[in-house]
C-alpha positions as CSV (number, residue, x, y, z in Angstrom):
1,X,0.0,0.0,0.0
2,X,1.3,3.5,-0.8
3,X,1.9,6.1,1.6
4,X,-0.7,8.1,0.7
5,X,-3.5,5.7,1.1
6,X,-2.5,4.7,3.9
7,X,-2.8,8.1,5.2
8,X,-6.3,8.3,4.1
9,X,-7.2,5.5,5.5
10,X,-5.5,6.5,9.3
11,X,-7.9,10.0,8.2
12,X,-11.1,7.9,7.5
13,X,-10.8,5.7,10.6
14,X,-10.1,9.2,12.9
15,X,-12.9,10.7,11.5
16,X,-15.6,7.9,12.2
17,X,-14.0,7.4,15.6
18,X,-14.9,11.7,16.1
19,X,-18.2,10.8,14.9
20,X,-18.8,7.8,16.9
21,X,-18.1,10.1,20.1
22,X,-19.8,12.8,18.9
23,X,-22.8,10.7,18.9
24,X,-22.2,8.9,21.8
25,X,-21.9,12.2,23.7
26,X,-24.3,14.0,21.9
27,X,-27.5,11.9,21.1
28,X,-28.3,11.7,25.1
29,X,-28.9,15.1,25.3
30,X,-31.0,15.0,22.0
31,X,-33.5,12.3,23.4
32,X,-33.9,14.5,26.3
33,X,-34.8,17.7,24.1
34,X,-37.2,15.4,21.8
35,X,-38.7,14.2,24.8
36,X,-39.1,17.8,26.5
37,X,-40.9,18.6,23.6
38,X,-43.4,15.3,22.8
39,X,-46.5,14.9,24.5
40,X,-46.5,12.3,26.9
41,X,-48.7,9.7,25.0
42,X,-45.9,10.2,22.3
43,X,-42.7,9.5,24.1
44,X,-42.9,5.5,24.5
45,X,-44.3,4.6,20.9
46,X,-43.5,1.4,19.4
47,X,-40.9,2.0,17.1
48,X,-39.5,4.8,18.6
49,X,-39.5,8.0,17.0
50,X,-36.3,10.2,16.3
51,X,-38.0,13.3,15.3
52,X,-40.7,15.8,16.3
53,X,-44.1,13.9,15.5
54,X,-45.9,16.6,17.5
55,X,-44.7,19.5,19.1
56,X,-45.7,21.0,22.2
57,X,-45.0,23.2,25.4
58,X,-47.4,21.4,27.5
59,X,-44.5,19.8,29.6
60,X,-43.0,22.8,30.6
61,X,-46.6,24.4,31.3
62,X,-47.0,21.0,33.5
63,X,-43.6,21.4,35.2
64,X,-44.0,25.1,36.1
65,X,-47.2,24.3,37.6
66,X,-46.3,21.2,39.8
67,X,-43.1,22.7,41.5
68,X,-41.6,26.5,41.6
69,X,-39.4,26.3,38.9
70,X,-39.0,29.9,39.0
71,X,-37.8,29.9,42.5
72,X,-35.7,27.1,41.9
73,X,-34.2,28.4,39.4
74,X,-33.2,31.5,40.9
75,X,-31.9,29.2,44.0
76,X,-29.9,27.5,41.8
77,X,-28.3,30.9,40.0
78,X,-27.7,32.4,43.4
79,X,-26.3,29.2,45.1
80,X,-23.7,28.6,41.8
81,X,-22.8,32.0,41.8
82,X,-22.5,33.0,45.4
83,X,-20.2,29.6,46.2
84,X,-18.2,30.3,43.5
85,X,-17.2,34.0,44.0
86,X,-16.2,33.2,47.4
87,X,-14.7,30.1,46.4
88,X,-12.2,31.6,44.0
89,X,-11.5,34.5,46.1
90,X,-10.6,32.4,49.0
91,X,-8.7,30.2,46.9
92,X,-6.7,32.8,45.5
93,X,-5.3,34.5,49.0
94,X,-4.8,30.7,50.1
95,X,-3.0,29.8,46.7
96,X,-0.8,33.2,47.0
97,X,0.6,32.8,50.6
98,X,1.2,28.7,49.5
99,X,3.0,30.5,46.4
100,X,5.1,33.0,47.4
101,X,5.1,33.0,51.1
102,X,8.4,30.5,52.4
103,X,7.1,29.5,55.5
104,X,7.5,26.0,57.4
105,X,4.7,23.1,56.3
106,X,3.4,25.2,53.6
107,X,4.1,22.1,51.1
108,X,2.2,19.6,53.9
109,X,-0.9,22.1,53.5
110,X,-0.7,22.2,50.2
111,X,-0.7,18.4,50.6
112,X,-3.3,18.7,52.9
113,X,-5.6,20.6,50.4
114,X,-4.5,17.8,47.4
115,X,-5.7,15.0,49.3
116,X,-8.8,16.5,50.6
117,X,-9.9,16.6,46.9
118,X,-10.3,12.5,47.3
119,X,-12.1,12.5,50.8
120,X,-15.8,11.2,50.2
121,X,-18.2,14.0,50.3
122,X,-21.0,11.9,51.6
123,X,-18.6,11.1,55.2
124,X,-18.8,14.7,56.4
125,X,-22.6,15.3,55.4
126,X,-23.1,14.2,59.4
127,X,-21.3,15.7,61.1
128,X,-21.8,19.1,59.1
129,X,-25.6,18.6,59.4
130,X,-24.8,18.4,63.7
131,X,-22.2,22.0,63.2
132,X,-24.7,23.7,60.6
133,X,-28.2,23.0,62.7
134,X,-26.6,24.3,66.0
135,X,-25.4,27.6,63.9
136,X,-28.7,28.4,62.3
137,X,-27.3,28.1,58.9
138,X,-30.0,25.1,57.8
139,X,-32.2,26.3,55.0
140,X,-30.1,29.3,54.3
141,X,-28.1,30.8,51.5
142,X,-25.5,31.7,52.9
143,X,-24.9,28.2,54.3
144,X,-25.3,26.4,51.2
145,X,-23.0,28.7,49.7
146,X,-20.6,27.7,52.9
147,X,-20.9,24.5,52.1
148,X,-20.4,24.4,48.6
149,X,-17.1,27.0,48.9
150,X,-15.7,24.5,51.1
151,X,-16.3,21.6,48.7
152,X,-14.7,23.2,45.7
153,X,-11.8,24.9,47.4
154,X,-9.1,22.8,47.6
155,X,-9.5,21.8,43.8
156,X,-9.4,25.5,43.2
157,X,-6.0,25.9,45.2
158,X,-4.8,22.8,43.5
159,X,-5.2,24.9,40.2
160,X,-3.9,28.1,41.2
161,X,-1.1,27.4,43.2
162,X,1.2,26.1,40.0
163,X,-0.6,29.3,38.0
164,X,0.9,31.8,40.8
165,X,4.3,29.8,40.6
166,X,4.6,30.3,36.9
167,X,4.9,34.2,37.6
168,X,8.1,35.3,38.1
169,X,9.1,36.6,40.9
170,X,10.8,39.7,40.0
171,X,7.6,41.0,38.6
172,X,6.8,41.4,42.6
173,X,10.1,42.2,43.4
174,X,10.0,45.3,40.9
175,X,6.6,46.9,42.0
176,X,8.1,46.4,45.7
177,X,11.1,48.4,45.0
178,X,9.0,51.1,43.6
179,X,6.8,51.0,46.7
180,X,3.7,49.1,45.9
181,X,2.0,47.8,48.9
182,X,0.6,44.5,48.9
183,X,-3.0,45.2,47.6
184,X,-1.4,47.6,45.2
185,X,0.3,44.5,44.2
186,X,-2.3,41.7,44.1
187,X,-4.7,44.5,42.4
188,X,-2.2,45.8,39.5
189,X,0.5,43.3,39.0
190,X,-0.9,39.7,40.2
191,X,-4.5,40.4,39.7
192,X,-4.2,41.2,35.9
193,X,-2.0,38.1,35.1
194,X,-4.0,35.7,36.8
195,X,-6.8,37.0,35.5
196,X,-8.1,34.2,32.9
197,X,-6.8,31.8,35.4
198,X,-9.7,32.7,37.7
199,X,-12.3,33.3,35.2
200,X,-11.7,29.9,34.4
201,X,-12.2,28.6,37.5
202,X,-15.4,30.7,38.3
203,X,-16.7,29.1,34.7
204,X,-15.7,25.4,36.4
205,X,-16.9,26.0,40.0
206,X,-19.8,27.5,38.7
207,X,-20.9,24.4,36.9
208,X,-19.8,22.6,39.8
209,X,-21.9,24.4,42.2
210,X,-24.7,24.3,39.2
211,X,-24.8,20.5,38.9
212,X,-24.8,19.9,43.0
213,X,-26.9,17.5,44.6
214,X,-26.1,16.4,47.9
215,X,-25.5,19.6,49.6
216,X,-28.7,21.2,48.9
217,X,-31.0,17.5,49.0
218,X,-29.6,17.6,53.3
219,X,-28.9,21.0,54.1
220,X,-32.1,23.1,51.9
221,X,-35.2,21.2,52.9
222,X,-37.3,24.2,53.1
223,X,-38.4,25.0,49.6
224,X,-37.5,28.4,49.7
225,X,-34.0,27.1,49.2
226,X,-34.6,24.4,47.1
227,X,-32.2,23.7,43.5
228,X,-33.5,22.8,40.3
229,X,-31.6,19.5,40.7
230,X,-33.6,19.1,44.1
231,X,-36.3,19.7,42.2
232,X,-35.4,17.0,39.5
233,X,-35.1,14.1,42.3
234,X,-38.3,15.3,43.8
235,X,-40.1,14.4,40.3
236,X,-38.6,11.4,40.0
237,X,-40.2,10.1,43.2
238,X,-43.6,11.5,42.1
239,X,-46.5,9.0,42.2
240,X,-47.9,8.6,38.7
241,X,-51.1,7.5,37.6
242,X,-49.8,4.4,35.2
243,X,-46.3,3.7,37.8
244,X,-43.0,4.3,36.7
245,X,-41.7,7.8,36.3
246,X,-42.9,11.3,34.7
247,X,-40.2,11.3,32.0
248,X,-42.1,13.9,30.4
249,X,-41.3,15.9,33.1
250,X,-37.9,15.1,33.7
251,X,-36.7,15.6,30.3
252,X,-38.4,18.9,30.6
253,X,-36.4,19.6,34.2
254,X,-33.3,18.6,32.3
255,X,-33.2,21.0,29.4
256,X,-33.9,23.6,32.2
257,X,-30.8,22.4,33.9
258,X,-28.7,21.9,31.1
259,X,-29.3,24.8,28.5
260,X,-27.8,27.6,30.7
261,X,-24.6,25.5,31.7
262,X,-24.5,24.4,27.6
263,X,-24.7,28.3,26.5
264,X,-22.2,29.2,29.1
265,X,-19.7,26.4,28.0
266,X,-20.3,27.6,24.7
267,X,-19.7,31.4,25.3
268,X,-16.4,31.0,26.8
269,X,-14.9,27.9,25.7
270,X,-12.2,29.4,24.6
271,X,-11.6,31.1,28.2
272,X,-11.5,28.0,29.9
273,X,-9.7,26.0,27.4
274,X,-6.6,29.0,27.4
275,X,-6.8,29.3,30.8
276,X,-6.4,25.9,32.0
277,X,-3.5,24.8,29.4
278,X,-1.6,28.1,28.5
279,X,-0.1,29.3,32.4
280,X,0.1,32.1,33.7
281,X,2.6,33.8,31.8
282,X,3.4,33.6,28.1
């Protein structure tokens, strides 16, 4: 065989295996939208269909009137958001003093933080249930946003610390001489370089923080606080009429869920693809 068929043939079998992933990955997600959008009488037909037979909105109308989808929404914005501000900004004092501060043990914490990332979140729920009920921080924002900081932290120091020690030194060491304080020199020398460093990570923890279950299932039981993913697990457990499960309605909860995450992935991909592979400094 020649060279060059050979190389079309090593082309033909990359681009199938592309496909084939791309339609692993993809054709989840596009069941769920065709379901969202097929009346409920439609979605287990015998064959199956792969397109829009009928389409309707009565799913959503259903779903908006059997929970608060609003308010779990806007639970769900607040609580990604909230835990992931604080979460990167704590990170980032904790990943500059690991970083450029020589003190002794700052390579065990660092450690410390590492190995926390492979600690099973559902062996603290306990004992954090016991610490948050006798401080008043059950059913709260503020205490989901606690917990969820708290969860994403130390993968967000694990990430910034190398970032920080990728900037030289005598960067610093210039703006010192010049007599920059230190927030002068976090705000207009560290700041600016680490800048799509932490975008990225507020992009990740964010979805993180978006996609969280557990945390908000134990510690929001009130359903002023609820999540839409609370919300997803209370409609799977939903009595209905014929058994089984309100697909229908899950598929519907789903899209809700996983449009806003899917636009924001797509908005800055390119942000959190440069920022986790390029460093710090060019």
């Amino acid at each position: 065989m020649s060279v060059r068929v050979i190389r079309w043939a090593d082309r033909l079998m990359l681009t199938a295996l592309v496909f084939l992933f791309l339609f692993v990955v993809l054709f989840p997600f596009y069941w769920i939208m065709l379901s969202s959008f097929t009346p409920k009488y439609e979605l287990f037909t015998i064959p199956p269909r792969y397109w829009f037979s009928t389409f309707t909105l009565e799913n959503y109308q259903t779903l908006a009137n059997n929970i608060p989808l609003v308010r779990y929404f806007i639970n769900s914005l607040l609580f990604a958001a909230g835990s992931s501000l604080v979460s990167v900004a704590t990170a980032f004092l904790a990943s500059y003093a690991l970083a450029r501060i020589q003190f002794r043990g700052a390579n065990v914490i660092f450690i410390a933080f590492v190995m926390s990332i492979a600690l099973p979140q559902v062996g603290g729920l306990v004992p954090l249930f016991e610490s948050f009920k006798a401080t008043n921080l059950i059913n709260t924002y503020h205490g989901l946003v606690i917990l969820m900081s708290s969860l994403v932290l130390p993968f967000t120091i694990w990430i910034l610390v190398p970032f920080l020690r990728q900037i030289p030194y005598e960067i610093e060491e210039a703006a010192i001489i010049d007599g920059a304080r230190l927030p002068q020199l976090f705000w207009f020398i560290t700041l600016p370089i680490m800048r799509p460093a932490l975008a990225t990570m507020l992009i990740i923890n964010f979805i993180i923080a978006w996609n969280e279950l557990i945390y908000p299932l134990v510690f929001a039981t009130s359903g002023l606080n609820k999540t839409l993913s609370v919300g997803l697990v209370e409609l799977a457990v939903q009595p209905t009429a014929g058994g089984g499960r309100p697909w229908d309605l899950l598929s519907a909860m789903s899209m809700v869920m996983i449009v806003p995450i899917l636009l924001l992935v797509l908005f800055f991909q390119r942000m959190i693809v440069s920022g986790l592979t390029r460093g710090a400094v060019k």
